[in-house]
C-alpha positions in Angstrom: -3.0 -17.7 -41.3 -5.7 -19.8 -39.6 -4.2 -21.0 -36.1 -5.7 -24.7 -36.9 -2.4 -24.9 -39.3 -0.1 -24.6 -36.6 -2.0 -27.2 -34.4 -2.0 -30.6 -34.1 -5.1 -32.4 -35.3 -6.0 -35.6 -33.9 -9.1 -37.4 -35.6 -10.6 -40.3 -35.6 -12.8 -42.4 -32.9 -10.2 -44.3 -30.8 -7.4 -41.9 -30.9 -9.7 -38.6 -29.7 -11.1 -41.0 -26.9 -7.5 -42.1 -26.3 -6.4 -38.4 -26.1 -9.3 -37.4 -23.4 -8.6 -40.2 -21.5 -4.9 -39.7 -20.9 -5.4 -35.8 -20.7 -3.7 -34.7 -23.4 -4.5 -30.8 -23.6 -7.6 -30.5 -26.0 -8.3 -26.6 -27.2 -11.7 -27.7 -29.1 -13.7 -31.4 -30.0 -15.0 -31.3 -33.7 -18.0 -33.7 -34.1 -20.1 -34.5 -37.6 -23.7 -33.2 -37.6 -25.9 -36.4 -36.7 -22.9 -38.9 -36.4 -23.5 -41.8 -35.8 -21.5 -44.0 -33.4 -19.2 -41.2 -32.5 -18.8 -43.1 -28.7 -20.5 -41.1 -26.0 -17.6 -41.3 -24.1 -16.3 -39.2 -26.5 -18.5 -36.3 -25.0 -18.9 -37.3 -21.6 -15.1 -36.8 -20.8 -14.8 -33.7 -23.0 -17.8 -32.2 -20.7 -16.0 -33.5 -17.8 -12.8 -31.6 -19.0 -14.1 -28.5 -20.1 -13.4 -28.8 -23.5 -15.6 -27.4 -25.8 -18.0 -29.3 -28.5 -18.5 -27.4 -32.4 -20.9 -29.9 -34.1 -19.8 -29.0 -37.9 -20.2 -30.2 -41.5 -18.5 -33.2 -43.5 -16.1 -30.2 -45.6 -14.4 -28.3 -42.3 -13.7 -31.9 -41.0 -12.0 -32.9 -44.6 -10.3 -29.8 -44.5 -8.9 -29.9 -41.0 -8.2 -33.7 -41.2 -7.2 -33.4 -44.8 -9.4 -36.1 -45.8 -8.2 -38.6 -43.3 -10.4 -41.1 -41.8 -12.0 -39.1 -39.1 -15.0 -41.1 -38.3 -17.0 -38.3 -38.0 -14.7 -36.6 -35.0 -11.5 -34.6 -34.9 -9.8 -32.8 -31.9 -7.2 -29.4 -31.8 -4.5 -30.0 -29.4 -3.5 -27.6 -27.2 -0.4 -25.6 -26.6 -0.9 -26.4 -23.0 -3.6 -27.9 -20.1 -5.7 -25.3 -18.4 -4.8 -25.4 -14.6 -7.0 -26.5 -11.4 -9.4 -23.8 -10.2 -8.5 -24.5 -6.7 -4.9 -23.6 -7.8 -5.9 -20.4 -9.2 -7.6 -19.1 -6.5 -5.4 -20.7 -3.7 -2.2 -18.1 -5.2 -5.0 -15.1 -5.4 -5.8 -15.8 -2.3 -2.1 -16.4 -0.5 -1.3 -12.7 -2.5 -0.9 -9.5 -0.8 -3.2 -8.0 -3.0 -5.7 -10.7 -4.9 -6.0 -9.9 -8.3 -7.9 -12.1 -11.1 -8.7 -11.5 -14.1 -12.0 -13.3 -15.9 -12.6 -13.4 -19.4 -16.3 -13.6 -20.1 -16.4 -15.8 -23.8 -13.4 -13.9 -25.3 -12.8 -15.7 -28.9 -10.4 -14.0 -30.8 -6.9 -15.4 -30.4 -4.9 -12.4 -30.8 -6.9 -10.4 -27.9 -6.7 -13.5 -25.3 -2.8 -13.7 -26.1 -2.9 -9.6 -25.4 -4.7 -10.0 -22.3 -2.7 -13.0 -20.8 0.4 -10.7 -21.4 -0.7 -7.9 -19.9 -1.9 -9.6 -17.0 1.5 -11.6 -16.4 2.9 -8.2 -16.9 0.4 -6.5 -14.4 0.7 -8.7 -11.5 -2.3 -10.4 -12.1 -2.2 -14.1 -9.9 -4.6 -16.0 -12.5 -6.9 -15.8 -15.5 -10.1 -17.7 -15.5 -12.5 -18.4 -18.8 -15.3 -19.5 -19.9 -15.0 -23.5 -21.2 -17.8 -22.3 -24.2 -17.4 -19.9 -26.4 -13.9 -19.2 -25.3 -10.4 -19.2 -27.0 -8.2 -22.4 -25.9 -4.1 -22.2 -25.5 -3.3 -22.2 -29.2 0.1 -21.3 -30.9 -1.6 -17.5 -31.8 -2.4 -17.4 -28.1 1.4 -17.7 -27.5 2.6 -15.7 -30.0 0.0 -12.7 -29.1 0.8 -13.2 -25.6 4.7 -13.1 -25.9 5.1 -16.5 -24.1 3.4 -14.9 -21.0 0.8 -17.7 -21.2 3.4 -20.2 -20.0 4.1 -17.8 -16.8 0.3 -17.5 -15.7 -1.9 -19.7 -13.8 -5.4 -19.8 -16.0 -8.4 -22.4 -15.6 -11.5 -22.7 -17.4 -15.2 -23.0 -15.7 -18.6 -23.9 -17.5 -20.1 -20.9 -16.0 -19.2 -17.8 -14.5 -22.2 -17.3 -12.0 -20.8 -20.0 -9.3 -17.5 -18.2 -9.6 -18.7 -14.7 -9.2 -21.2 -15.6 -6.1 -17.7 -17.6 -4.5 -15.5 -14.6 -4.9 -18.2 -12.0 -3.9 -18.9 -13.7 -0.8 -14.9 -13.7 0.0 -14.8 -10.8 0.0 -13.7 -9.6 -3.8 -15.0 -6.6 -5.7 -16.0 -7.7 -8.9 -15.8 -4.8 -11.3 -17.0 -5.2 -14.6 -16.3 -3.1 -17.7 -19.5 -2.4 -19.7 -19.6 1.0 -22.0 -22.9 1.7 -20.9 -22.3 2.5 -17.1 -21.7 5.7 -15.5 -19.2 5.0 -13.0 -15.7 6.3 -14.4 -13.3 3.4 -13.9 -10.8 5.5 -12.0 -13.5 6.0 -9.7 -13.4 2.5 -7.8 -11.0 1.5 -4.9 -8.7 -1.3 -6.2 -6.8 -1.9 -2.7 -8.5 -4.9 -2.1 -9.3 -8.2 -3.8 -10.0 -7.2 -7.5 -11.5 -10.0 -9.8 -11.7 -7.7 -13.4 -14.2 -9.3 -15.7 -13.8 -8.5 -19.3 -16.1 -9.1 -21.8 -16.5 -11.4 -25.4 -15.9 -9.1 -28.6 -18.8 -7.1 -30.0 -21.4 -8.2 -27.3 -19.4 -7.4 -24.0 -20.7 -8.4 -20.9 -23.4 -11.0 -21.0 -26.5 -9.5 -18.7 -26.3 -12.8 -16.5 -22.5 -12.1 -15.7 -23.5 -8.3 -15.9 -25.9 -8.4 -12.8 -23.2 -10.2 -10.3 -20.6 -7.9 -10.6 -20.4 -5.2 -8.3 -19.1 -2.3 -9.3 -19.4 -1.8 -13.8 -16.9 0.8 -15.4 -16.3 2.5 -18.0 -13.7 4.0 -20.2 -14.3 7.4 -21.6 -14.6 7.9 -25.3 -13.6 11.4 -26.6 -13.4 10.6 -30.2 -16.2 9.1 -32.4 -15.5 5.3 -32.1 -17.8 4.2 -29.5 -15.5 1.1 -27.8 -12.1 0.2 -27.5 -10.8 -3.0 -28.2 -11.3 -6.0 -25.2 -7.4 -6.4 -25.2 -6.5 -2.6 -25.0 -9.9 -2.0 -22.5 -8.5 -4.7 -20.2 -4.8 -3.2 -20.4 -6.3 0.3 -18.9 -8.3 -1.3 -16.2 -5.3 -3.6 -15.4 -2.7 -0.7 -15.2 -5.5 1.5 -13.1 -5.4 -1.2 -10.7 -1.8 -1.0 -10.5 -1.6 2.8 -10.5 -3.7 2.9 -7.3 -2.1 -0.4 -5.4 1.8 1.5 -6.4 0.4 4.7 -4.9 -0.7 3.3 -1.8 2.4 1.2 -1.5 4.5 4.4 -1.4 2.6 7.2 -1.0 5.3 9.9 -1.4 4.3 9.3 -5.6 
């Protein structure tokens, strides 16, 4: 069933504005091709908020609206508000052992649900995402994630190359999984700050985000499929980095 019938829609001019200016939780803002008078308000406090912009046809906005009058703009409320930045690294960073884990355009609802509850699950402090190309808090999300995304701290960013410079220069490994690396992912020390950047279906890591990590990983494949899933990928790399943080807790295992 598409997630977008378990959602609320809200559509038209004043009521989307309304919604963005009161901070309602937004997943997505849907705006006719080449409206015109769609207030640019409308888009200035969706950029503001990190809430991502599809520019579609007449038909998707009947459909989602069900031929209300939506003036040419229509918004997906989320299941809940993405949380402060700040706040997300401010618990990594008052951990014993920092642990984040970044999501580099992941779309699919069912894998960010996986991830979320794997990394509640894991011990992971917060999740941060992409504000493009990037799945929103949606009912899916919540069902996929077992609830675990109302237990996580997760914030959104426009881009990931601020981010990744920030947390390289205090002092986090960034570790990367991309297929096409040698390094075995068992082979990297975990014990410190970990920031674990997965990414978008398909395509993986985009080269820009590719080049500031510094350590990339890979799984080995011994049967003929060439890549694992982004949800079950991220499960091994999360439960590697608890293997080695539980062995060196109590090294008598």
């Amino acid at each position: 069933m598409d997630d977008r019938s378990q959602q609320e829609v809200i559509y038209g001019r004043r009521p989307v504005v309304e919604a963005l200016r009161s901070g309602v939780p937004l997943q997505r803002l849907y705006v006719l091709k080449q409206a015109i008078g769609v207030p640019k308000e409308v888009f200035s406090l969706a950029r503001a908020q990190g809430v991502a912009c599809v520019h579609c046809d007449r038909a998707r906005l009947d459909a989602m609206t069900r031929r209300g009058n939506h003036q040419g703009v229509a918004a997906l409320k989320a299941v809940r508000n993405f949380d402060d930045l700040e706040t997300v690294l401010a618990k990594a960073q008052a951990a014993p052992y920092p642990f984040l884990l970044i999501l580099d355009e992941v779309q699919d609802p069912g894998n960010f649900g996986a991830l979320l509850r794997t990394a509640e699950a894991s011990g992971v402090q917060g999740v941060i995402v992409t504000s493009s190309n990037s799945c929103g808090f949606t009912a899916a999300v919540t069902r996929a994630s077992a609830g675990a995304d109302q237990h996580l701290l997760a914030a959104r960013v426009p881009k990931l190359g601020g981010l990744l410079r920030r947390l390289r220069e205090e002092g986090y490994t960034i570790v990367g999984a991309d297929s096409n690396t040698e390094a075995d992912y068992t082979q990297v020390d975990y014990n410190g700050p970990v920031a674990l950047v997965m990414g978008a279906e398909g395509k993986g890591l985009r080269p820009s985000v590719r080049e500031l990590c510094t350590q990339l990983v890979k799984i080995p494949m011994l049967g003929k499929i060439e890549s694992l899933n982004v949800s079950v990928a991220g499960g091994v790399l999360m439960y590697e980095v608890v293997r080695q943080r539980h062995i060196k807790a109590n090294p008598r295992f």
